[in-house]
N, C-alpha and C positions, 0 to 999 in steps of 0.2 A: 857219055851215059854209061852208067856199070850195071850189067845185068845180075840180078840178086838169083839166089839158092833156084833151083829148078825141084830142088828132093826137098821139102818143108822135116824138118826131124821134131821141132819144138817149136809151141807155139803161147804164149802168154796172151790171158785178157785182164784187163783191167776193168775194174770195178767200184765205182768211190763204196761202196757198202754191200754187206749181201745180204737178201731178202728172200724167203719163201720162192718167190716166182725163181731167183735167177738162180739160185741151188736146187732145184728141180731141172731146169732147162741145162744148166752146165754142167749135170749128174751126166743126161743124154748125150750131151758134146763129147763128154769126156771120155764115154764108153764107143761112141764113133767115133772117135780120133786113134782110141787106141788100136780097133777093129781094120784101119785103114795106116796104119803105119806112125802115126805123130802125137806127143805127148802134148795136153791141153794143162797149163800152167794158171791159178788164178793168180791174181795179184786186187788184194784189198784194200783201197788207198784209205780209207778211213774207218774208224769202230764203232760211229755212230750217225745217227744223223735227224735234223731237227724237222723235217720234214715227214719223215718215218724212221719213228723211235722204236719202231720192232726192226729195223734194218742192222746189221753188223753186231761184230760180237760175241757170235754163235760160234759155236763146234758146226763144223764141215762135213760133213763125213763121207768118205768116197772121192772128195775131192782134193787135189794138189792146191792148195791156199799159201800163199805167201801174203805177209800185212806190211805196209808199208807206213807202219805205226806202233809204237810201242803199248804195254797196257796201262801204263801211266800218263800218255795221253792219248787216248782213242781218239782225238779229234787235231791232229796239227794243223797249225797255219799253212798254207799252199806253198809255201818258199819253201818248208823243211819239208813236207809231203811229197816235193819234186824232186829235191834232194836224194828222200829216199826213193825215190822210184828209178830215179840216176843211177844210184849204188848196186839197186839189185839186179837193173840190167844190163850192167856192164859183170857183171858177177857170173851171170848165165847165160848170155848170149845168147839170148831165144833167136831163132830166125823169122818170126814175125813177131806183130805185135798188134794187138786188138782194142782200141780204145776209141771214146768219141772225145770230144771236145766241148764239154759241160762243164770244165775245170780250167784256172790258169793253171792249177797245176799239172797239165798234161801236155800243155802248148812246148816244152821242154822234152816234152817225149817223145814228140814230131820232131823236133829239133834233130834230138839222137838216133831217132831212125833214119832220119835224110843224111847224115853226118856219119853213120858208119854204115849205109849201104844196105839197111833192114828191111822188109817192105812193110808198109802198117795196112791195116783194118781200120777204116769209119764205122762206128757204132752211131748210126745215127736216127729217130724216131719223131724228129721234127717234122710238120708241114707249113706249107703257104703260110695257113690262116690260124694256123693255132695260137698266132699273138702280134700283134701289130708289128709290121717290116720298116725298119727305116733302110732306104736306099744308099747311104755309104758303110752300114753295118753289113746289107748284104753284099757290096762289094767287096768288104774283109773276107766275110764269112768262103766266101767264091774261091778265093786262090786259098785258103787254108784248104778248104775241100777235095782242092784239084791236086794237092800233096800228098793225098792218100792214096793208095795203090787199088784201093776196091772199097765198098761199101756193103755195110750190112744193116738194112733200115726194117720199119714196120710192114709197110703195104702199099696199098697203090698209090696213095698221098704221098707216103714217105719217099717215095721213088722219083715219083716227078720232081719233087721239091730239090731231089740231088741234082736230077738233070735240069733244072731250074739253073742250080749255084753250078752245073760244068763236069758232075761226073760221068762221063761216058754209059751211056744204060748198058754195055754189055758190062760194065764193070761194079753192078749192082746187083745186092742178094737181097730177097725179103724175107720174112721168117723171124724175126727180131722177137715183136710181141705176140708173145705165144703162152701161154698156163700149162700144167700137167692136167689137163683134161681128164684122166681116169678121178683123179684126186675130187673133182666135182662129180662128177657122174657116179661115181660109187659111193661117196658121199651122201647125194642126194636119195640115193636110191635106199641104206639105210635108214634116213631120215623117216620117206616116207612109210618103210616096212612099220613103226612104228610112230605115225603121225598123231593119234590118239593122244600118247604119253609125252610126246615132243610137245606139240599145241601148249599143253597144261603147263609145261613144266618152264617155256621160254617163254610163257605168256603172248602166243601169236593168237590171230583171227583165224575165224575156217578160211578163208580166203584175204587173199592179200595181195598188193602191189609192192614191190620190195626194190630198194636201192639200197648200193654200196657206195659212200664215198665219204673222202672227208670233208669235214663241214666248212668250206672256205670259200669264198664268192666265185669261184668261174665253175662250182661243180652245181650251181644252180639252184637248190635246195629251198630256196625263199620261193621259186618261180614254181616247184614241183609241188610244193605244199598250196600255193596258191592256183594251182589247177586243178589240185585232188579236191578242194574246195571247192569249186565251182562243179567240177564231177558228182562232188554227196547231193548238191542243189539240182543236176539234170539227168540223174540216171535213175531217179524217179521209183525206187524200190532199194532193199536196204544193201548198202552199199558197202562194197571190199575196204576192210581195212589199206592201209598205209605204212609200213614198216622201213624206219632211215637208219641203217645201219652204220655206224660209224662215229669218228666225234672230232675236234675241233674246235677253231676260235669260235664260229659260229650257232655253236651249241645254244648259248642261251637265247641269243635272238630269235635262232629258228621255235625254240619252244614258246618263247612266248608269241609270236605269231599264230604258233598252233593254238595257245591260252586264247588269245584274242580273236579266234575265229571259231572259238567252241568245238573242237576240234579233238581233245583230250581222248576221250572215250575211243577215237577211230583211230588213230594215229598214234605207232610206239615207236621211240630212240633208244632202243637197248645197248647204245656205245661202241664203242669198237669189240670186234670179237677175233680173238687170232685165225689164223689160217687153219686150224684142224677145227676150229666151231662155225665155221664161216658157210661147208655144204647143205646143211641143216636148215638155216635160213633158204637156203634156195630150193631145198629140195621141196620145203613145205609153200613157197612162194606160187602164184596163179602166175605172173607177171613180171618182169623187171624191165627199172625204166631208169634212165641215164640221160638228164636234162644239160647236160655241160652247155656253158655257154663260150668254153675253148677247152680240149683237150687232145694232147697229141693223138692218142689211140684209145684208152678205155680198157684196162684186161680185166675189169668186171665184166665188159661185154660177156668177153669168152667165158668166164666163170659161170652165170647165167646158161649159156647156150649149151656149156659141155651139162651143166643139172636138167637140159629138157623145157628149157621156158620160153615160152614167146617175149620180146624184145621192142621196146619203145625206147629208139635212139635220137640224141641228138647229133642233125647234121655237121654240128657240128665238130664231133667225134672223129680221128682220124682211122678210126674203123669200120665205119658206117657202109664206106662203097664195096670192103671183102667180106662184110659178117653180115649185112643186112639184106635180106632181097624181099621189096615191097610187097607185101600180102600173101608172102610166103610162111617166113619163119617172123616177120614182125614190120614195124614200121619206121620210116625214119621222119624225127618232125621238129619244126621250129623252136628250139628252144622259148623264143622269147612271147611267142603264140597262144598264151594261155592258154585261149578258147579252143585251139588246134587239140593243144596238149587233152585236154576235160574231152574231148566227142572222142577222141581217140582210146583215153580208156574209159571212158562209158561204151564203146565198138567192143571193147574188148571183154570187160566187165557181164557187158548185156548179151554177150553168145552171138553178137554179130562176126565174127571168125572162130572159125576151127580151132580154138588154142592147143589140142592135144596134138593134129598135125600140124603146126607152126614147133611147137616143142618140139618134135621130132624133127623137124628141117634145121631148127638150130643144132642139133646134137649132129647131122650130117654136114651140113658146112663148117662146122666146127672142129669136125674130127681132118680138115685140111688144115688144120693151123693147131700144131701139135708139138709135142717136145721134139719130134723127130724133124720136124718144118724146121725148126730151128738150127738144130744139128748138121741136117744140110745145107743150107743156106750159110753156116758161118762156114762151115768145111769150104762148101764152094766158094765164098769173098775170099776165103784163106790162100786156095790153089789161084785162084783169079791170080790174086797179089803178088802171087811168088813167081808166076809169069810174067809180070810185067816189069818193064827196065826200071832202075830206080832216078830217080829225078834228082836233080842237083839240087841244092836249096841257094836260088838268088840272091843278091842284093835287099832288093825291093820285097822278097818275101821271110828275107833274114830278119830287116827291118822288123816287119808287122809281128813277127814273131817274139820278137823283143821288146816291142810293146803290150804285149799281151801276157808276156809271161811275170808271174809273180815278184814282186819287188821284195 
């Protein structure tokens, strides 16, 4: 066994794209690393991406970005994308390195770290139940896990789930999924200084129930429209709009659904809206509600709580058990429960809770899952890592690795 660097000087994270969320939170890192002695490196493995087409691309600013892509093609196949990712860390020889395992192109970069002595970082936001487990997938997934020198996941889901697949809990940070919190809260607070002229001008309700997501079958949106409907029918006086922010494959079906349930008048899809139009909606929102019927974590939750609003989560949410506390700041409820979902915001609707201090209890437990939560929590998986001995890479895990890496 060779023990790796004890002094960290340079540290790389890897990123397949960057987005609003992760240029806010590695803005924080970057200015704690340097506050503490160690340079925080990005590395951008791709320029785009089809899942979110506002990700990558962008000017950085403040931050050390390297692209592991040219601008003729922002999107390489994973064999050249590994390649370059090869190149540039044998070129700088970071002494760690930060990445998960969402890519074949990165199973190469475990490789390289076991192989010259580096220690790495799991970036990792997965739980149990966020998607159906097959039992020789997680025996793969187990000894890749157990190659990484530390971990840096969501939350209390995410945590277990390492220690599920083998990572030692002292060798686990959380802090992962985090938002710039001010960016919503002052945001919001804007918003509502001039709620009058906002209302008119984004066409909202005086009151509303507000979600963010994209429009794709596990964010649930058929089941939320179909409980807001049964809410207009039981809350027996006139009733909170509906506002689904966002857009997607399931854009038209969800409207027509809304068409076929008479629905039109109460219920708006004003489309996606970027990150700087995005507090506005929350600020002016009564509500938000997050019906997933799988998602790893939820950083609308956060976005919601740091603007001050009571919170209707799906248990399903791998946020549920650090941001939610029952009848405090909000609820958590069955996705698939219509009826559940309908009395609960008609409860909320009808002044059966305190929404004002519920808003306020989100804005306090939220203000523990911060850009700085993160900062720590990667700083700390970082020193973890650089303490621990590094591991030889096996036969049998050379193997698996070789099968997983890009052809």
């Amino acid at each position: 066994m060779v023990t790796v660097k004890e002094s960290l000087k340079r540290a790389f994270i890897i990123f397949n794209a960057l987005g609003p969320y992760h240029r806010a939170r590695l803005s924080k890192a970057t200015a704690w690393c340097q506050a503490v002695g160690w340079d925080l490196t990005v590395i951008e493995r791709v320029g785009a991406q089809v899942d979110y087409p506002w990700f990558g691309g962008s000017e950085n600013e403040g931050l050390q970005v390297l692209r592991a892509y040219g601008t003729g093609e922002p999107v390489p196949s994973d064999r050249r994308s590994a390649t370059r990712l090869i190149v540039l860390l044998n070129d700088v020889k970071p002494d760690v390195v930060v990445f998960g395992r969402n890519s074949p192109a990165l199973y190469p970069v475990l490789r390289w770290c076991l192989q010259v002595g580096v220690p790495s970082v799991l970036l990792s936001d997965s739980t149990w139940h966020d998607r159906p487990r097959a039992g020789w997938k997680e025996w793969v997934k187990s000894r890749i896990t157990k190659l990484y020198g530390s971990a840096l996941t969501s939350g209390a889901r995410g945590k277990e789930y390492l220690i599920n697949l083998g990572m030692p809990e002292e060798r686990i940070w959380t802090g992962y999924d985090v938002v710039d919190n001010e960016h919503f809260r002052e945001g919001a607070q804007r918003a509502r200084a001039k709620a009058t002229f906002l209302r008119e001008e984004l066409d909202l309700p005086e009151h509303y129930f507000l979600t963010c997501a994209r429009f794709i079958d596990v964010k649930n949106l058929t089941g939320l429209v179909l409980a807001y409907s049964q809410y207009v029918v039981d809350c027996g006086t006139q009733p909170w709009g509906l506002v689904l922010v966002g857009d997607g494959p399931l854009h038209g079906e969800i409207w027509a659904l809304v068409q076929k349930l008479g629905l039109e008048e109460l219920i708006r899809l004003p489309g996606h809206k970027d990150y700087e139009e995005l507090p506005a909606y929350y600020g002016l929102a009564d509500v938000f509600v997050l019906p997933s019927i799988s998602d790893t974590w939820g950083l609308v939750v956060n976005e919601a709580m740091a603007a001050g609003l009571p919170v209707l989560v799906s248990e399903k949410c791998g946020c549920a058990p650090d941001l939610v506390r029952e009848g405090v700041n909000g609820f958590t409820v069955d996705p698939e429960d219509i009826g559940r979902l309908a009395s609960q915001m008609c409860n909320m609707a009808l002044g059966s809770c305190d929404s004002t201090a519920m808003g306020r209890a989100s804005e306090e437990i939220v203000s523990r899952w911060s850009l700085k939560t993160f900062a720590q929590g990667l700083h700390g998986a970082v020193e973890c890592a650089g303490q621990t001995t590094s591991k030889k890479l096996g036969v049998l895990d050379s193997m698996i690795l070789l099968a997983l890496e890009p052809k």
